[in-house]
C-alpha positions as CSV (number, residue, x, y, z in Angstrom):
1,X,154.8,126.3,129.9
2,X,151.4,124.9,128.5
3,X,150.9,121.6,126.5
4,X,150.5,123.8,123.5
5,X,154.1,125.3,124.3
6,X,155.7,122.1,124.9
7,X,154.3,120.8,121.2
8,X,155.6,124.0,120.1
9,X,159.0,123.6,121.6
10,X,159.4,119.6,120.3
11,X,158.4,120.8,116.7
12,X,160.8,123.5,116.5
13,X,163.4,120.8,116.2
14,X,162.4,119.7,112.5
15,X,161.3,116.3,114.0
16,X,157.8,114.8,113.6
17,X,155.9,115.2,116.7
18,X,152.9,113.3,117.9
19,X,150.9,113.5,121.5
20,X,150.8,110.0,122.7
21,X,150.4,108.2,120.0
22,X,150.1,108.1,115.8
23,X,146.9,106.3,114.1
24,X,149.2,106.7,110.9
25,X,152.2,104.6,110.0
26,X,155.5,106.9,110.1
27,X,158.8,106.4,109.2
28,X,161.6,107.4,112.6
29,X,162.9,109.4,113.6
30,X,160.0,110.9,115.1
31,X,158.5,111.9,118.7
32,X,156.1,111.3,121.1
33,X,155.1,112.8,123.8
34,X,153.0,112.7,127.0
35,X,151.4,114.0,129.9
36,X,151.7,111.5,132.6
37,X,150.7,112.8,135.3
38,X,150.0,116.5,137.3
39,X,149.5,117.8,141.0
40,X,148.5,121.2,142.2
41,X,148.7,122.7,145.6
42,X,148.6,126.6,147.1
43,X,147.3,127.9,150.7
44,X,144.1,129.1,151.6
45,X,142.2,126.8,149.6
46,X,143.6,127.7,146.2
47,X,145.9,125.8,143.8
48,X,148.7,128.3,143.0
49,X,150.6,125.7,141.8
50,X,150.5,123.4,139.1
51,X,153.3,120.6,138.1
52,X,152.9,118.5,135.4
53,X,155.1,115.6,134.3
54,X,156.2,114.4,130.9
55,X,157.8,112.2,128.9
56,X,159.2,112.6,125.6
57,X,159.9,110.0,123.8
58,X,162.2,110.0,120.9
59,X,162.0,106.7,118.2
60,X,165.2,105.7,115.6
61,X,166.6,102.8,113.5
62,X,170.1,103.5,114.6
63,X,171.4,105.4,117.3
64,X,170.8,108.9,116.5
65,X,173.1,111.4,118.7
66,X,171.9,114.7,115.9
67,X,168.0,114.1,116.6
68,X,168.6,113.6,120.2
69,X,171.0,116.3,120.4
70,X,168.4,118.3,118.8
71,X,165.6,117.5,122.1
72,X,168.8,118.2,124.2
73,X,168.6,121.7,122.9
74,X,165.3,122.6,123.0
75,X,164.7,121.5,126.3
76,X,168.0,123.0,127.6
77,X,167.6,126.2,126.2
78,X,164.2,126.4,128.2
79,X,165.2,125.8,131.2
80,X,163.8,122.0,131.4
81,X,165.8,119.8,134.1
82,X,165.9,116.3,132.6
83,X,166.8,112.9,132.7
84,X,167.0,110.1,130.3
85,X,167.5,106.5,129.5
86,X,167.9,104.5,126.3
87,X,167.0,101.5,125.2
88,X,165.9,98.9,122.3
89,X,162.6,97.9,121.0
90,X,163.5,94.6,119.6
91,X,159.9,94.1,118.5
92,X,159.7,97.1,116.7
93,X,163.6,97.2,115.4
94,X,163.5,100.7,116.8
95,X,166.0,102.4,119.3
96,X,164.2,104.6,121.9
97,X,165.2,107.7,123.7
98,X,162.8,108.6,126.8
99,X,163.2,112.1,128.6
100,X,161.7,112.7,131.8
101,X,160.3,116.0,133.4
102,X,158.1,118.2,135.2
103,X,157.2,121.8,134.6
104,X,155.8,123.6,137.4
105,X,153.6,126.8,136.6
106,X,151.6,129.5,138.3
107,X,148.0,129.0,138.6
């Protein structure tokens, strides 16, 4: 899956989805996501292999169990192996959901 697929994937949810970050105010629920990271490897000097690793990060008022459910889905029914944490943004009054993976591809 490319960067372009992932967007894809996150918008298909009905959610507003931003890469990294918004130079527009918006109203939650809404995503972001990021690249934080990649590695590649192979044999006989060539990269075969490429993993990157993501977060997606998912912002509400209130505890929101549809829109996160909705991430769930998308990410499940694509085969992505997750895991998540939760917590509040007291500064921002916002309640964040963060999901963590990697995708590995062939080169």
């Amino acid at each position: 899956m490319q960067q372009s697929e992932l967007y894809q994937l996150l918008a298909s949810t009905g959610l507003n989805v931003y890469f990294y970050q918004t130079n527009k105010s918006v109203s939650p629920p809404y995503v972001v996501y990021l690249r934080d990271g990649a590695s590649a490897r192979g044999s006989d000097d060539k990269n075969l292999i490429k993993k990157e690793s993501y977060i997606v990060e998912l912002y509400t008022t209130m505890q929101d169990s549809k829109s996160q459910g909705k991430i769930e889905a998308v990410l499940d029914n694509a085969g992505v192996h997750y895991t998540t944490t939760e917590s509040y943004l007291e500064d921002e009054s916002l309640y964040m959901v963060a999901f963590y993976f990697d995708i590995t591809r062939k080169v």
